[in-house]
N, C-alpha and C positions, 0 to 999 in steps of 0.2 A: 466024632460027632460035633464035639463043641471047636472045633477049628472049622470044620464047613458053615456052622451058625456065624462064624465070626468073617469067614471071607463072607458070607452072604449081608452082613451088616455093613460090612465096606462098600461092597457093591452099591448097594442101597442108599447109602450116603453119595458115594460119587456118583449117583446119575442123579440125585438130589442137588446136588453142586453143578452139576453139567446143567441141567435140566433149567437152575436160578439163572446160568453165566449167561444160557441162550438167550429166556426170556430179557436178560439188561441189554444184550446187543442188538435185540431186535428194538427197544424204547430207543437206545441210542441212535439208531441208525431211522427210526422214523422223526426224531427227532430233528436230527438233520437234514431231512426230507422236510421240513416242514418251512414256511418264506416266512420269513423273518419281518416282525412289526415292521411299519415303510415312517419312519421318521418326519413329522411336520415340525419344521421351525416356528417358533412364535418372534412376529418382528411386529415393528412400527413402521406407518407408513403416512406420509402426505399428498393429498391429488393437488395434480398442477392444474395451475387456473393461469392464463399470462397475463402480467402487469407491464406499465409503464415504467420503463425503468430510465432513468438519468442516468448516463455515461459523465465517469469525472475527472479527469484529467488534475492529479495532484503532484507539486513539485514543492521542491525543499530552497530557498533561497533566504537573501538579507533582507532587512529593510531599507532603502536610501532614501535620503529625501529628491523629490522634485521642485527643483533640480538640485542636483549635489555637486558641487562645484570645485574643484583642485584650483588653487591660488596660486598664482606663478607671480614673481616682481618682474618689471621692467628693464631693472640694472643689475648689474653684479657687484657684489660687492662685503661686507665685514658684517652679520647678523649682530643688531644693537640690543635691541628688546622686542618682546609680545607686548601689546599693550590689551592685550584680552586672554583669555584662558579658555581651555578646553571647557564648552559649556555655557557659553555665555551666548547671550542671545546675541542680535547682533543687525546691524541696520548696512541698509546698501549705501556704498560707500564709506561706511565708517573705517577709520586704521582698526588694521591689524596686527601688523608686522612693521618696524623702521629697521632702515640699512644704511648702513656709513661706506658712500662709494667708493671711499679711500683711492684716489687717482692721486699718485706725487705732485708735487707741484699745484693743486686746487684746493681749495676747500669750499667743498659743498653743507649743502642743509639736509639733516635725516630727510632720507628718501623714504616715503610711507610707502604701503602694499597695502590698498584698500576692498574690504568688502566687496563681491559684484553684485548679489543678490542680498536680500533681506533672507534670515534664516540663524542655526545654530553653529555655533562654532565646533564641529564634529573630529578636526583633530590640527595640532601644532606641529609644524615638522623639526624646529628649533628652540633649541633651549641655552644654549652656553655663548655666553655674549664671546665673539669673535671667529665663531665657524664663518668660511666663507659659503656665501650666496650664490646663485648664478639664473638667470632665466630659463635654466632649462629645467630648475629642479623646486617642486611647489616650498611654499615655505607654510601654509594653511588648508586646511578645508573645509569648504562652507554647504550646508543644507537646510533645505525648505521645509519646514516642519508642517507645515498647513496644507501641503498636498505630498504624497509618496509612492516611490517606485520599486519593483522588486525586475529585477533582470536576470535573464536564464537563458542555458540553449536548450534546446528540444532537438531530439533526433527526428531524424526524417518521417518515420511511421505516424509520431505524433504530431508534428508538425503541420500535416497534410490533416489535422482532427481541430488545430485552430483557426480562427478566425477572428480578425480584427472587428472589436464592438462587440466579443460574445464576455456574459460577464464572468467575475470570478471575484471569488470571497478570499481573504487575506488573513489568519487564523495565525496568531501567537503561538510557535512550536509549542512551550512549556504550560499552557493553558489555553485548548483550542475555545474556552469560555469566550477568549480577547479577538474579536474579528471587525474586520471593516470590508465595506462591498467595494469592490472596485471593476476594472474592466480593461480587456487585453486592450494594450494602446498602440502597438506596432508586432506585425508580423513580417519577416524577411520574405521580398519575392521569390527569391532564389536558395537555394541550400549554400556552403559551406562547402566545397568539394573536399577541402584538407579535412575536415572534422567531421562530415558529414555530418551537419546541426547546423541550426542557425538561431539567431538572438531574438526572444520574445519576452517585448515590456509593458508590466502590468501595471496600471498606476489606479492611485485612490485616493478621496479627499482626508484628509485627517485633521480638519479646525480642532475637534474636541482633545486633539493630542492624545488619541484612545490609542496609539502605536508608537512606539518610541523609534528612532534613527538607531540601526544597529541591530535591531533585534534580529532574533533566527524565525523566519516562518515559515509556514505552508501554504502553498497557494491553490486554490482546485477553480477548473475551470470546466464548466458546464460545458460538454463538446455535443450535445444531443440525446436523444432519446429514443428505446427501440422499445417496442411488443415482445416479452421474453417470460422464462418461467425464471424462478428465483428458489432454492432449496438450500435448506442447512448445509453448512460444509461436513459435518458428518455423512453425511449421503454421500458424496464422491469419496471412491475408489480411485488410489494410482495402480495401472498395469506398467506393461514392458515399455511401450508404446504411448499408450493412451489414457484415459480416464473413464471411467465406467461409473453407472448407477445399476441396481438391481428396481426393475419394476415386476410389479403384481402381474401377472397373464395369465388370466383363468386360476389362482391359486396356483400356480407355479412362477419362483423366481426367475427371471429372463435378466441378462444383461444389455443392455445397452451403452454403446458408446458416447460418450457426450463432450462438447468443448466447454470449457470455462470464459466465462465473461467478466466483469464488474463483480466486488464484492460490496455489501451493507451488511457492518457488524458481520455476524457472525451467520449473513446467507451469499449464497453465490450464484451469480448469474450461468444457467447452465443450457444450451442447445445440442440439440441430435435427433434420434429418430425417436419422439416422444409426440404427445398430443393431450387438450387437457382432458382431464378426469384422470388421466394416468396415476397408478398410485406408485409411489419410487418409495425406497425403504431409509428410512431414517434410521433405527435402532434396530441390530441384531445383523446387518449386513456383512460384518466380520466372517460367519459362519455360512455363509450363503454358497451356495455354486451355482451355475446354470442350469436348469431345471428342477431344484430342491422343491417339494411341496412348503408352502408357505400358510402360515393362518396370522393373519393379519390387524392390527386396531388404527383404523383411519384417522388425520386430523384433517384438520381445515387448510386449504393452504398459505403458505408462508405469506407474510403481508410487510414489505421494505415499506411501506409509509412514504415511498418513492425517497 
């Protein structure tokens, strides 16, 4: 009797145990049945408005004076002495340089090598009394401190973006504080077929000696102006190919392809299939895919101050 009580309590229990294992598979399995929260991003976005934008055209070059002259002597002959130093101002025509012709059989009077411009004396090419001379080879060099020249080549793309008489500001590499306004002063009719480039010189007044002979600078050259939108460089995406923004579309991320133009600081000039009021994503676009639900906070748009 108490062996049938005791299968009967087994029983009891395992269909007790059966009975909990069902009801967990059936929560599990509705569970899984069940669509899963849909994920909104939260990003930041700016609407495009188009601005004017100035196109600038920046190179890296010296500074020379205008004009900057290579002093070649007339004779050959035994370097005597400088009678000036690196740095010294210097008048047209004044000596620079005497040479002893030393021909056997004559004797002549130091031959001077004078000054052709008024300007500085920007370098000596002789120092040791009795190197010889010769006209083919400079013995000074002389530059115009009061007006200056920066000379460059330009490749053909940009080349075809200058023009003579457009202007250009001249900016001390090591402190762009240091600038002078000047203006392209020749452009090549023709290209360079060996280098494909040709030679473009920018000149500018410098009375106040606000540039020195020598220096390293920048030069930007106002090439025009277009109608464009302008967005943080955070906003662009690189792909395989191309360059991508994510814009707002009904609360869904969309991507768009877009090309890069002009930068100012830290916004970049961007075109493609856009339009204004577009909002494009500033912050959060790392996480984005095309068509992710988006929840959004708008700003104003970007303003370059052109």
């Amino acid at each position: 009797m108490k062996k049938d009580n005791k299968k009967q309590t087994i029983k009891w229990i395992l269909s007790g145990v059966g009975v909990i294992v069902f009801i967990l598979i059936i929560i599990l399995i509705a569970n899984g049945l069940k669509k899963p929260a849909e994920v909104i991003y939260n990003i930041s976005t700016i609407k495009l408005a188009k601005q004017q934008i100035e196109h600038v055209l920046t190179i890296q070059g010296i500074l020379e004076g205008d004009p900057q002259v290579k002093v070649y002597p007339q004779v050959s002959g035994i370097f005597v002495r400088n009678s000036v130093a690196e740095g010294d101002s210097v008048k047209k025509d004044q000596v620079l340089v005497y040479i002893d012709r030393n021909q056997v059989g004559y004797k002549f009077d130091l031959a001077p090598v004078k000054a052709p411009v008024d300007g500085v004396v920007t370098k000596l090419y002789y120092i040791d009394k009795g190197d010889s001379v010769s006209p083919d080879n400079p013995v000074a060099e002389v530059a115009n401190e009061d007006s200056v020249k920066v000379v460059f080549n330009l490749g053909q793309d940009d080349l075809l973006k200058v023009k003579k008489g457009q202007p250009a500001q001249i900016f001390f590499a090591d402190d762009p504080s240091v600038s002078i306004q000047g203006t392209v002063f020749s452009v090549p009719p023709v290209i360079d077929a060996s280098i494909m480039a040709g030679t473009v010189v920018v000149t500018a007044p410098n009375k106040d000696k606000t540039m020195e002979i020598g220096m390293s600078v920048n030069v930007q050259i106002t090439t025009g102006e277009t109608e464009s939108y302008m967005v943080p460089e955070s906003s662009i995406m690189s792909g395989e190919d191309s360059s991508y923004v994510y814009v707002n579309r009904g609360g869904k991320a969309a991507k768009v392809k877009v090309t890069t133009g002009v930068r100012k600081g830290d916004l970049l000039e961007i075109s493609g299939q856009l339009a204004d009021g577009d909002e494009v994503v500033t912050e959060g676009n790392l996480q984005l895919s095309d068509g992710v639900k988006i929840s959004t906070t708008a700003a104003a748009p970007a303003n370059t101050g052109k």
